[in-house]
GULO-89804 format. One record per residue (C-alpha): residue number from 0; residue in one letter; x, y, z. Coordinates in Angstrom, 2 decimals, decimal comma, m for minus. Example, Ala and Ser with C-alpha at 12.3 -4.5 7.8 and 13.67 -1.06 7.14 Angstrom:
2
seq / type / c1 / c2 / c3
0 / a / 12,30 / m4,50 / 7,80
1 / s / 13,67 / m1,06 / 7,14
REM end
This chain:
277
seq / type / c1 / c2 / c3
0 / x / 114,52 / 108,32 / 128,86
1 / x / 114,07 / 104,56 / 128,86
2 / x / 116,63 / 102,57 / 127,89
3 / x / 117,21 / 99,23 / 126,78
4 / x / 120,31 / 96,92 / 126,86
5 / x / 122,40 / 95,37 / 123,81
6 / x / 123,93 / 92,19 / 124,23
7 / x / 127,35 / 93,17 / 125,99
8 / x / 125,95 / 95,28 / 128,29
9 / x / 125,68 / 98,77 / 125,71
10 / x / 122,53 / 101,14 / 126,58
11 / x / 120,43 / 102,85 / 123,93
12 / x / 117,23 / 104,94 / 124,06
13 / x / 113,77 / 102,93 / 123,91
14 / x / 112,66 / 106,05 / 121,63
15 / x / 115,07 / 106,84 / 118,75
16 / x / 114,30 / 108,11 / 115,12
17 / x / 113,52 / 106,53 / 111,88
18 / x / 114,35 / 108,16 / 108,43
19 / x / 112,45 / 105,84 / 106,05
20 / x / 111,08 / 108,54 / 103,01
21 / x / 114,10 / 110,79 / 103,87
22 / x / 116,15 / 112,20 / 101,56
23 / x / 113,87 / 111,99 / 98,33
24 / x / 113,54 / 115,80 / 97,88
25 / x / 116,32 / 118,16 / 98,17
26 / x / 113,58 / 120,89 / 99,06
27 / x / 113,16 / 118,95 / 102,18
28 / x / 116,33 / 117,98 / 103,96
29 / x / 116,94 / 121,87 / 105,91
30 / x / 113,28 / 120,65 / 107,60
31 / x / 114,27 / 116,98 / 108,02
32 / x / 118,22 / 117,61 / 109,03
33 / x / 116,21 / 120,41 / 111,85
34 / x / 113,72 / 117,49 / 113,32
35 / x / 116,79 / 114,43 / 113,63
36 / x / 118,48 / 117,33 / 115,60
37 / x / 115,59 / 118,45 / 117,89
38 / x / 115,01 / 114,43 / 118,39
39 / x / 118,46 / 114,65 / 119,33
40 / x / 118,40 / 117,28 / 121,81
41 / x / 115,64 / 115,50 / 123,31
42 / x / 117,04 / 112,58 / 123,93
43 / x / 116,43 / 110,02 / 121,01
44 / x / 119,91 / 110,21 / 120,03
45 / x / 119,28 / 106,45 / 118,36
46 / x / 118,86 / 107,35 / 114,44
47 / x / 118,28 / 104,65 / 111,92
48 / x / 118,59 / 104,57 / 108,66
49 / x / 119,76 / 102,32 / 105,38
50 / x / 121,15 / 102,18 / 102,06
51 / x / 117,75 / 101,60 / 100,64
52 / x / 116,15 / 104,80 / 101,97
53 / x / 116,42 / 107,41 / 99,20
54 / x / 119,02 / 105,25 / 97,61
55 / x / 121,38 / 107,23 / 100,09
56 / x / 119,44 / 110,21 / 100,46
57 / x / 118,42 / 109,25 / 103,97
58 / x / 122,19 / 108,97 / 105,15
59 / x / 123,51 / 111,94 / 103,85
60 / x / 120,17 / 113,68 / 106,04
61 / x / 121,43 / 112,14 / 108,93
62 / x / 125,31 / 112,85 / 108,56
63 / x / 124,28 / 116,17 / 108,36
64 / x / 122,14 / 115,84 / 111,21
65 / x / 125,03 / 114,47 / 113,17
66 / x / 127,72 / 117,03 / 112,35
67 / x / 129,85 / 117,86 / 115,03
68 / x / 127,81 / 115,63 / 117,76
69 / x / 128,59 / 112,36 / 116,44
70 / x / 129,54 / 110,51 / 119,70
71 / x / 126,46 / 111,73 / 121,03
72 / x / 124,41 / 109,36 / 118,85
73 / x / 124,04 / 105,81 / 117,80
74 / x / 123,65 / 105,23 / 114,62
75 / x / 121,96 / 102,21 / 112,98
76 / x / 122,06 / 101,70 / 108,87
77 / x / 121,39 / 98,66 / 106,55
78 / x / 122,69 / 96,75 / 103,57
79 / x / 120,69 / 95,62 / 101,22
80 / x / 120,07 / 91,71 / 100,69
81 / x / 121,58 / 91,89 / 97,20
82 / x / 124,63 / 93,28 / 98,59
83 / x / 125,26 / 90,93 / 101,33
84 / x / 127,91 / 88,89 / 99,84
85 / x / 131,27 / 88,40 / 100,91
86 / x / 132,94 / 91,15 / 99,26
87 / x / 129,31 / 93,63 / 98,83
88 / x / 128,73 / 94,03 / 102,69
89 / x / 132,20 / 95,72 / 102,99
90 / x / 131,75 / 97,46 / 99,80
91 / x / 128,49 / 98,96 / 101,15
92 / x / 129,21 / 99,67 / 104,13
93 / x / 131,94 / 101,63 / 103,13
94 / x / 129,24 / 103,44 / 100,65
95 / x / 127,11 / 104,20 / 103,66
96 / x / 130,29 / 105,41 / 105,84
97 / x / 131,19 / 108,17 / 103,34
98 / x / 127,64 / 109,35 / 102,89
99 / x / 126,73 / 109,48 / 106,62
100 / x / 130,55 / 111,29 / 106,84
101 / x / 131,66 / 108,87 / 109,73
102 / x / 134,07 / 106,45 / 110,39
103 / x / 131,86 / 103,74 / 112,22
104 / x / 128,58 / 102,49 / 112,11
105 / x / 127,15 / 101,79 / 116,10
106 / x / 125,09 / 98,82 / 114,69
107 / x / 124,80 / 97,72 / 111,22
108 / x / 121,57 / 95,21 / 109,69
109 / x / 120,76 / 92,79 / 107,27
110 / x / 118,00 / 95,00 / 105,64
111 / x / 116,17 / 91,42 / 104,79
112 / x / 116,72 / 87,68 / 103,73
113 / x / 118,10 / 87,80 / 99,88
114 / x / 120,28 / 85,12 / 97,88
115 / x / 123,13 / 85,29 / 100,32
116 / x / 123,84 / 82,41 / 103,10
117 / x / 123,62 / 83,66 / 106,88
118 / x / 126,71 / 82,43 / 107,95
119 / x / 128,34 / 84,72 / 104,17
120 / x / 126,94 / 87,97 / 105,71
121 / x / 127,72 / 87,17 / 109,52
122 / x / 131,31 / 86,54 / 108,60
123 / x / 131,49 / 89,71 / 106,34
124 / x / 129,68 / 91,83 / 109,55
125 / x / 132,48 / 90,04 / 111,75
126 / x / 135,42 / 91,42 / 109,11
127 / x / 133,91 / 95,04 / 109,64
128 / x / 133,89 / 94,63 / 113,54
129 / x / 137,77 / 93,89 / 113,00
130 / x / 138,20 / 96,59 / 111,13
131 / x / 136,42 / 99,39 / 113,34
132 / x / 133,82 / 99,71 / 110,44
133 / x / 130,95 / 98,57 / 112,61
134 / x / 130,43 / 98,48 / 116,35
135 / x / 127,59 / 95,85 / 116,62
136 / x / 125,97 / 93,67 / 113,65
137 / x / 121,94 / 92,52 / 113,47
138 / x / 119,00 / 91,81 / 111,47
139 / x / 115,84 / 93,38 / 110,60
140 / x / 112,78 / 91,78 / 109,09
141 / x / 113,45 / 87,72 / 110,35
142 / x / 111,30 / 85,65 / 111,79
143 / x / 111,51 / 82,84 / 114,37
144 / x / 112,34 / 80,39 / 111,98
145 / x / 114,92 / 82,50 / 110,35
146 / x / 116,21 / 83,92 / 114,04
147 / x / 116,74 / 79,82 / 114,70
148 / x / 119,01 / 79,74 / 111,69
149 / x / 120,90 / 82,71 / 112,10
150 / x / 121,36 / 81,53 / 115,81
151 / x / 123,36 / 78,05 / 114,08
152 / x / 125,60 / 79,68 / 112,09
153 / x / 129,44 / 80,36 / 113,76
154 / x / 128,83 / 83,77 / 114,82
155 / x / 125,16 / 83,73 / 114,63
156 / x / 124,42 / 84,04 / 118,62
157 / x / 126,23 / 87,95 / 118,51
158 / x / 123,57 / 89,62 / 116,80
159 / x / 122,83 / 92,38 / 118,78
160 / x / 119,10 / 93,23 / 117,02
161 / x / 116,30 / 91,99 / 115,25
162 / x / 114,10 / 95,20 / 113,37
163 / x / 110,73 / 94,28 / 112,40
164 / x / 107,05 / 95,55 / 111,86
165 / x / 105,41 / 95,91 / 115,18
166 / x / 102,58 / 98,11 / 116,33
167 / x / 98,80 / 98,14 / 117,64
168 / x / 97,37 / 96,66 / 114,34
169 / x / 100,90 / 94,27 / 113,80
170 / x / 101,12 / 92,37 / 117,01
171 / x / 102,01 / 89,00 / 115,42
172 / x / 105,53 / 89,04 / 116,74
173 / x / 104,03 / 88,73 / 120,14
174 / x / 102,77 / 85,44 / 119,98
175 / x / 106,27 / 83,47 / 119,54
176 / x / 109,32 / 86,22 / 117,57
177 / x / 109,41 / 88,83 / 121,02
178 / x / 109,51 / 85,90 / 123,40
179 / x / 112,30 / 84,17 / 121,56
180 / x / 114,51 / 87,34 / 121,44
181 / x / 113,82 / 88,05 / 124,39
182 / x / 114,69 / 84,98 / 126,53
183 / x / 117,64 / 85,27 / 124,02
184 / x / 118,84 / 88,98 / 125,00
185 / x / 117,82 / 90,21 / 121,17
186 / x / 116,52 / 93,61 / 121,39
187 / x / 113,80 / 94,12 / 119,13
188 / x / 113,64 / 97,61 / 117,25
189 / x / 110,24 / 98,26 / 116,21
190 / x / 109,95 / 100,21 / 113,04
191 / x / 106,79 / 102,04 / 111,30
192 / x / 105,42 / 102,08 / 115,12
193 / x / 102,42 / 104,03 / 114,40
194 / x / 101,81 / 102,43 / 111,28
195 / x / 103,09 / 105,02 / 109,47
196 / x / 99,97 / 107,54 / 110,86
197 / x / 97,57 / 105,05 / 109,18
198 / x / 95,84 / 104,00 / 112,37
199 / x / 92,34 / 102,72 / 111,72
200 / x / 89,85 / 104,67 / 113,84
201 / x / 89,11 / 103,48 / 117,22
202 / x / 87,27 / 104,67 / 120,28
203 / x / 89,47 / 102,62 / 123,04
204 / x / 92,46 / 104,48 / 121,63
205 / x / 90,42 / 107,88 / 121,37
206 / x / 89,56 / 107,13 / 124,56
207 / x / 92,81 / 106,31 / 126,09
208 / x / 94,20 / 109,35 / 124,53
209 / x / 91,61 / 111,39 / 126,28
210 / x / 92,57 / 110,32 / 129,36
211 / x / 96,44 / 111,41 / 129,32
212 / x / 95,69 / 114,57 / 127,44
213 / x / 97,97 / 113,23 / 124,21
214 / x / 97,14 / 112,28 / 120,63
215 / x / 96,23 / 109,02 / 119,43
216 / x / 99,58 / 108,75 / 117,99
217 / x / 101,39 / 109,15 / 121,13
218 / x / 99,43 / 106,24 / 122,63
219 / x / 100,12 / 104,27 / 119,95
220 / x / 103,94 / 104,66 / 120,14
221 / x / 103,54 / 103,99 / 124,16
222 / x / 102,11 / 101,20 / 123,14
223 / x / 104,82 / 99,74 / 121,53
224 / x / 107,53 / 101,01 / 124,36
225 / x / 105,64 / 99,24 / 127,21
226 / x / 107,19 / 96,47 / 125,63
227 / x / 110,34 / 95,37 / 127,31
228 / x / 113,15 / 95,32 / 125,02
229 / x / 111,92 / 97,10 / 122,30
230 / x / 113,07 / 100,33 / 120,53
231 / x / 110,68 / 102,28 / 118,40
232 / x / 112,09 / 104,20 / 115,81
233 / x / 109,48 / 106,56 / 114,79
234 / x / 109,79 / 109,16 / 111,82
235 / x / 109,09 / 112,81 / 112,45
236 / x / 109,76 / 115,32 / 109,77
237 / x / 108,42 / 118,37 / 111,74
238 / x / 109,38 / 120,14 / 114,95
239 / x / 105,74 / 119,12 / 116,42
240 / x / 105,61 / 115,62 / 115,13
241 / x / 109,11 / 115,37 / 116,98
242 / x / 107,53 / 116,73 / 120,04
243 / x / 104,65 / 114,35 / 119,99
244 / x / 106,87 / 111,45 / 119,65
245 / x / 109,06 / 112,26 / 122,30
246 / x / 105,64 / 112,84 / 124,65
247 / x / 105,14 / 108,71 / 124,41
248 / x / 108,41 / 108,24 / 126,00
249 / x / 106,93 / 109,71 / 129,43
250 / x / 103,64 / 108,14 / 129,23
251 / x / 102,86 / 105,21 / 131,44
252 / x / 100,08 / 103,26 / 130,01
253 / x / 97,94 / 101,30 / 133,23
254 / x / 96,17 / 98,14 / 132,98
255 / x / 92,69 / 99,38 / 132,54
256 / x / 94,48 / 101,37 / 129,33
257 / x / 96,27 / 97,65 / 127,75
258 / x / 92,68 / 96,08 / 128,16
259 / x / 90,85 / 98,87 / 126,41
260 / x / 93,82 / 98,30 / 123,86
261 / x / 93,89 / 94,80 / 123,59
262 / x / 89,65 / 94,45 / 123,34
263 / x / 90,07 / 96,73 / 120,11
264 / x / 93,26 / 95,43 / 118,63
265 / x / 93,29 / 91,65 / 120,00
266 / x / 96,37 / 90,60 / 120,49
267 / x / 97,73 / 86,94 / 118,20
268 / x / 95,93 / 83,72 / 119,67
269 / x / 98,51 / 81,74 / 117,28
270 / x / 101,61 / 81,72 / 115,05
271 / x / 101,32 / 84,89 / 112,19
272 / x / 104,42 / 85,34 / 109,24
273 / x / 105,82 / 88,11 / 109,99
274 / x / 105,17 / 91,21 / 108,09
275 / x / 106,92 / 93,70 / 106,32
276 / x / 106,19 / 96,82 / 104,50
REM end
């Protein structure tokens, strides 16, 4: 499995999970707690998560999920901008500890800019560091601008991620956000990677897909993991859709494949705001 290097020298899979839209239905968590685990077993023992998904759901899924293999994974939740005060980071966090039935976080994220100061919510991720709450602190969802900011406040320059939209039909970040983070050492975790299985049609990814005997899908997320320094954190809430993902990790996309990809989803010629969904 490819791997790809936190700030400090820490390895984690290139390939992990997602769990955004876990943990809504009780009928479906013995189907979602089965794929995190086969994702585990195959090596994309990264999980993320967040307060926000399910209101909660999603972490219980994936304490669950992590039951009695814990130091086997890394896992990666998020507090909501509203609760990034001073005093609301540690009380969510410790929210998110007792659903997710650990006693650390691996790396915990600013879910998105809210009414809260940088330098507030850095100090309040440094306080859970001290306290063995959280391993590593980051951000998901800034842009350059914002990375430039968060890189001037005391503490800033340890963020150990940035998560953010980025797949075939989302390439802005190339043109200016991945080159900053990465002459920086920032990974970049890559979320909703195949566009949430909305990709538009296309016959250069049809075609591509042809070629290595995979599904559009799994091109898609190789896509994304050809970049260095990125983690793609796919959701799979099936045995096969886990199965698929973990295909892209092994697939070695040539040149002749990135120009068939880049002539039908161009990448940025200039500066794009960053998007979220």
């Amino acid at each position: 499995m490819q791997q790809v290097e936190l700030p400090g020298g820490e390895r984690v899979p290139a390939l992990g999970q997602g769990t955004w839209y876990m943990g809504e239905q009780v009928g479906s968590r013995k189907a979602e707690v089965a794929a995190l685990r086969r994702g585990i077993e195959l090596g994309m023992t990264l999980i993320d998560t967040a307060e926000m998904y399910g209101e909660g759901g999603a972490e219980i899924v994936v304490g669950e999920a992590v039951a009695g293999q814990r130091d086997e994974v890394f896992i990666v939740s998020k507090v909501y901008p509203h609760n990034a005060s001073a005093k609301g980071t540690q009380a969510a966090c410790e929210r998110s500890l007792q659903r997710l039935n650990t006693d650390r976080i691996d790396l915990y994220l600013l879910h998105w800019r809210g009414r809260y100061p940088l330098a507030e919510t850095v100090a309040a991720f440094e306080r859970l560091q001290q306290d063995g709450k959280i391993r590593h602190w980051g951000v998901s969802n800034l842009d350059t601008d914002d990375m430039e900011e968060l890189f001037g406040v005391p503490g800033g320059t340890a963020c150990a991620a940035n998560q953010i939209l980025l797949n075939l039909t989302r390439r802005g970040p190339e043109f200016d956000l991945l080159p900053w983070c990465r002459q920086r050492g920032v990974p970049v975790m890559a979320y909703s990677p195949i566009e949430q299985g909305r990709l538009p049609a296309s016959p250069a990814l049809d075609e591509v897909a042809r070629r290595h005997g995979v599904d559009r899908f799994t091109v898609a997320l190789a896509w994304v993991l050809h970049h260095p320094g990125v983690i793609a954190i796919p959701k799979a809430s099936s045995l096969a859709h886990v199965a698929a993902n973990r295909r892209a990790a092994d697939l070695r996309l040539d040149g002749e494949d990135l120009a068939l990809l880049d002539r039908a989803f161009p990448p940025p010629r200039r500066k794009r705001p960053l998007e979220m969904l």
